[in-house]
Structure formats: structure tokens, C-alpha cells
C-alpha positions in Angstrom: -68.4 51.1 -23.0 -69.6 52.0 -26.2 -68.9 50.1 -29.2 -67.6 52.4 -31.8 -68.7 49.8 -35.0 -68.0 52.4 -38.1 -66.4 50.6 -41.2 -67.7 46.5 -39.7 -70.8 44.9 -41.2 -73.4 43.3 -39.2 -71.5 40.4 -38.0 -69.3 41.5 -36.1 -71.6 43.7 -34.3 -73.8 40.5 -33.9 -70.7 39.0 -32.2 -69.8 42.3 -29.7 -73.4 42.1 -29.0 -72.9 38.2 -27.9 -70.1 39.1 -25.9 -72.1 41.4 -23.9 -71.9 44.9 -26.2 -75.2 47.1 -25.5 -74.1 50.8 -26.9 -72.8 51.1 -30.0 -71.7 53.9 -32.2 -71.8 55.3 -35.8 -70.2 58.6 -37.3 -71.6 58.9 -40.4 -75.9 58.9 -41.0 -75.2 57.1 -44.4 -73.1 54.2 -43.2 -75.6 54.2 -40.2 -78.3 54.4 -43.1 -77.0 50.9 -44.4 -77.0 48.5 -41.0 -78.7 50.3 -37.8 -82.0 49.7 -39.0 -81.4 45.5 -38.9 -79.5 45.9 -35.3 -81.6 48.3 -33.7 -82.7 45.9 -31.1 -79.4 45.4 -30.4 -79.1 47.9 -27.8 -78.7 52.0 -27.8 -77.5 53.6 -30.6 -75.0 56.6 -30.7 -74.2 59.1 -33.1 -70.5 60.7 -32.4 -69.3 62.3 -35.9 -69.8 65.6 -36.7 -73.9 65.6 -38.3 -74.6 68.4 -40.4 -78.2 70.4 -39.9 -79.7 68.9 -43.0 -79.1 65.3 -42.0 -81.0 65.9 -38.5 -84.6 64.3 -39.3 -82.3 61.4 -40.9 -80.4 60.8 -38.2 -83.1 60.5 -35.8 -84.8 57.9 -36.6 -81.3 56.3 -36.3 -80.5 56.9 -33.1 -81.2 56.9 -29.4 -78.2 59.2 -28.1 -76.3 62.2 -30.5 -72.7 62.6 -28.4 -71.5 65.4 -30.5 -73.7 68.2 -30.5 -71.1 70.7 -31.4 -73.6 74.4 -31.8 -76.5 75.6 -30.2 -77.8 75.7 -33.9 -77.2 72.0 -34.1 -79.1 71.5 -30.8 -82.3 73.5 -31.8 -82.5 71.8 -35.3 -82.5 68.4 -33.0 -84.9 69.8 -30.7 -87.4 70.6 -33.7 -86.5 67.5 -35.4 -87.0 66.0 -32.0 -90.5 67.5 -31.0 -91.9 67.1 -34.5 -91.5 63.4 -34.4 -91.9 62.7 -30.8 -88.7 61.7 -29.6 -86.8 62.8 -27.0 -83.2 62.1 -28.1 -80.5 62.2 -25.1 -77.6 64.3 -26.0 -74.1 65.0 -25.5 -72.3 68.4 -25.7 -69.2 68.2 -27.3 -66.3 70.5 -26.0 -62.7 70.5 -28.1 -61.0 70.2 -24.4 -57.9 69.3 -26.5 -58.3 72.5 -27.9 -57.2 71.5 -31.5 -58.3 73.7 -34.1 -59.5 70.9 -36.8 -62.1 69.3 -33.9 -65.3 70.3 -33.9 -66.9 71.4 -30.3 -67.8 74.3 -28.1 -64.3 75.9 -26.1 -64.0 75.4 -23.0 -64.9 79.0 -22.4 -68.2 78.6 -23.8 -69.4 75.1 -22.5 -70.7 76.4 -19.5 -73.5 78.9 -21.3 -74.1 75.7 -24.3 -75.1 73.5 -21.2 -77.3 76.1 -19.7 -78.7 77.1 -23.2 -79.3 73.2 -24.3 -80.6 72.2 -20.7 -83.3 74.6 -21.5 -84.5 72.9 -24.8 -87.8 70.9 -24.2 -87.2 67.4 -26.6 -83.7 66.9 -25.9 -82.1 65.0 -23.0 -78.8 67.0 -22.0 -76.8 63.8 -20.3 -73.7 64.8 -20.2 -70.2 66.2 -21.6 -68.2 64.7 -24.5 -64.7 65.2 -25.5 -61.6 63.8 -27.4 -57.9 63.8 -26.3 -55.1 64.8 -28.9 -54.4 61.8 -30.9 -50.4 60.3 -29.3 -49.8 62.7 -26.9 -50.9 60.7 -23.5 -49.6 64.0 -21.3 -52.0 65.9 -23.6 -55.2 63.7 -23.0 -54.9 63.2 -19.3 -55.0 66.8 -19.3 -57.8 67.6 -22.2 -59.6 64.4 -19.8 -58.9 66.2 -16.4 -60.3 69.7 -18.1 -63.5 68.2 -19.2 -64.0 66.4 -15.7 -63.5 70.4 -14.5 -66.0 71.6 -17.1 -68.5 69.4 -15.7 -68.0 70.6 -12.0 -68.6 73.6 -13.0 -70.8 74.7 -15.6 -73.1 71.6 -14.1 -73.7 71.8 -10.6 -76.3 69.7 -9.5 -77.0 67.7 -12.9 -75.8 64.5 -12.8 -73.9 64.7 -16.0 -72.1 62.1 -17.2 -68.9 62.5 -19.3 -68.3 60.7 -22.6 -63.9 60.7 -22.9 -61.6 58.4 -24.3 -61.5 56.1 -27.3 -58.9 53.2 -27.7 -56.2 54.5 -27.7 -56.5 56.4 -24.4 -59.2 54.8 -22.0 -57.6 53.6 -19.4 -56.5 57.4 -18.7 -59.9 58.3 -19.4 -61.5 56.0 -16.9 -58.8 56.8 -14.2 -59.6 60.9 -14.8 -63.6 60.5 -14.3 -65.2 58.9 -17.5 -68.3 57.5 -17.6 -68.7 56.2 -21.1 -65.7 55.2 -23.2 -66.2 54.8 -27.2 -64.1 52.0 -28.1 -63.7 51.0 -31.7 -60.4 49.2 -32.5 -59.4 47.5 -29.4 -63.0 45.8 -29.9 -63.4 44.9 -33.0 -59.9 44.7 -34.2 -60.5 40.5 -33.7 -64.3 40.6 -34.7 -66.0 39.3 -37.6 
């Protein structure tokens, strides 16, 4: 599970790491900026918001794992970032499997070629697939969940890809079609801090 802790202060991530919390989240570099530097040792740090090419270098020396790398362009200015400051970063490739036109991500269509393409990039870690369901629509994410599990199958044979699907609202569905990580935000801290 990871700990989605945009928008709560440091003590309530104190208190989800006390209650067992290892992997948390941020979306944005400059609220991340502001608080992961005094909780690093709290565990790994994700980045799952969209991060634009000029905040790369920035948000490296934030963060252990980057969930939504969204363009082969994004990847390579993480892989340079990457090799310049010697860090190898894992890394998640975001696919809209919900197939929304206001979410970020490669299609469906061309995940299978961004895997192959980041796979081959020397700094970054490719660990798995990452993906969001429509937002109220439960029929909708079982079956953006069940596409992404597909995706993995088979543009990854071999890799032991994880996949990175659900989010409060929808986990349960999410762990019951394949997930490996969950990013939980509200149902976690809605009673922290």
C-alpha cells in the first residue's frame, strides 16, 4: 500500500508511519519540496502526478520511485537527470487504461513499445505498470483494472512487472483483478493528524 499523503503536514504522516506506513506518495514536486526532505527516512518515496520535463532534476532528489512516467520524452529526461546524479530511480509506466481523454498516460496501444523503449534506458528501473480507473463507475475500473493486468501479460513477458492500480475509492476491485501496489490517500488519512 502506498500512502497517498498530498495536502497532510508531517504529523499525520508521522502517525501512518507508526501504524506501519512505509511507501508514501506526493503529486506535486513543490508540496513535496515543503515536507519529504524531513520524512525521508520514513520509508520510499513516490511521485504519481503528472511532472513536467523541467521539474525532473527537482524531483529526483525527492524521490525513490516516479509511478507516472507518462512519454518516452519524460523517461529520457529522467534517465539523464538520473545518470547525471547517480541514481537509479525505479519507475512506473503510466497507461490511461480507462481511456479518458483528460488523463495523462501512454494507450493501451502503445504501452507495449513504451515498456520495450524504457526497459532499454540504462539509469532507470522499469518496475512495473501504473494506471487509474474512471472515477464512480465501478463496472468501468474493474475493466480499465482487468485491461492493465492484460497489458502486463503481454507487452512484459518474462519481467516480473508489478502493477500499480487502484486508489481509495476502488482497491478492493483493484486487489481482486491483480494489483500489486495500491495508492491510498483518503481512506488513510481521512482520521490522521
Amino acid at each position: 500500500m502506498v500512502a497517498v499523503s498530498k495536502f497532510h503536514g508531517f504529523d499525520a504522516i508521522q502517525e501512518a508511519a507508526a501504524a506501519g506506513a512505509t511507501h508514501f506518495a506526493e503529486s506535486r514536486v513543490q508540496e513535496a519540496r515543503d515536507k519529504v526532505p524531513g520524512l525521508k527516512g520514513l520509508g520510499t518515496w513516490h511521485f504519481i502526478g503528472h511532472l513536467q520535463t523541467n521539474k525532473v532534476r527537482q524531483a529526483l532528489g525527492l524521490f525513490d520511485v516516479f509511478q507516472s512516467v507518462d512519454s518516452l520524452h519524460l523517461a529520457e529526461k529522467l534517465d539523464e537527470a538520473a545518470a547525471e546524479a547517480g541514481k537509479e530511480p525505479g519507475v512506473f509506466v503510466q497507461v490511461n487504461c480507462s481511456r479518458e481523454p483528460q488523463k495523462h498516460g501512454f494507450s493501451p496501444e502503445e504501452a507495449p513499445q513504451a515498456v520495450e523503449a524504457i526497459a532499454r534506458l540504462g539509469h532507470l528501473r522499469l518496475e512495473g505498470l501504473m494506471g487509474m480507473a474512471p472515477a464512480g463507475d465501478p463496472d468501468g475500473a474493474r475493466a480499465a483494472f482487468r485491461l492493465l493486468r492484460g497489458l502486463r501479460e503481454a507487452a512484459a513477458p518474462g519481467r516480473a512487472l508489478r502493477l500499480s492500480m487502484g486508489m481509495s475509492g476502488d482497491f478492493e476491485a483493484a486487489v481482486e483483478e491483480g494489483a500489486d501496489l495500491v495508492r491510498v490517500g483518503s481512506a488513510i488519512f481521512q482520521t490522521a493528524g
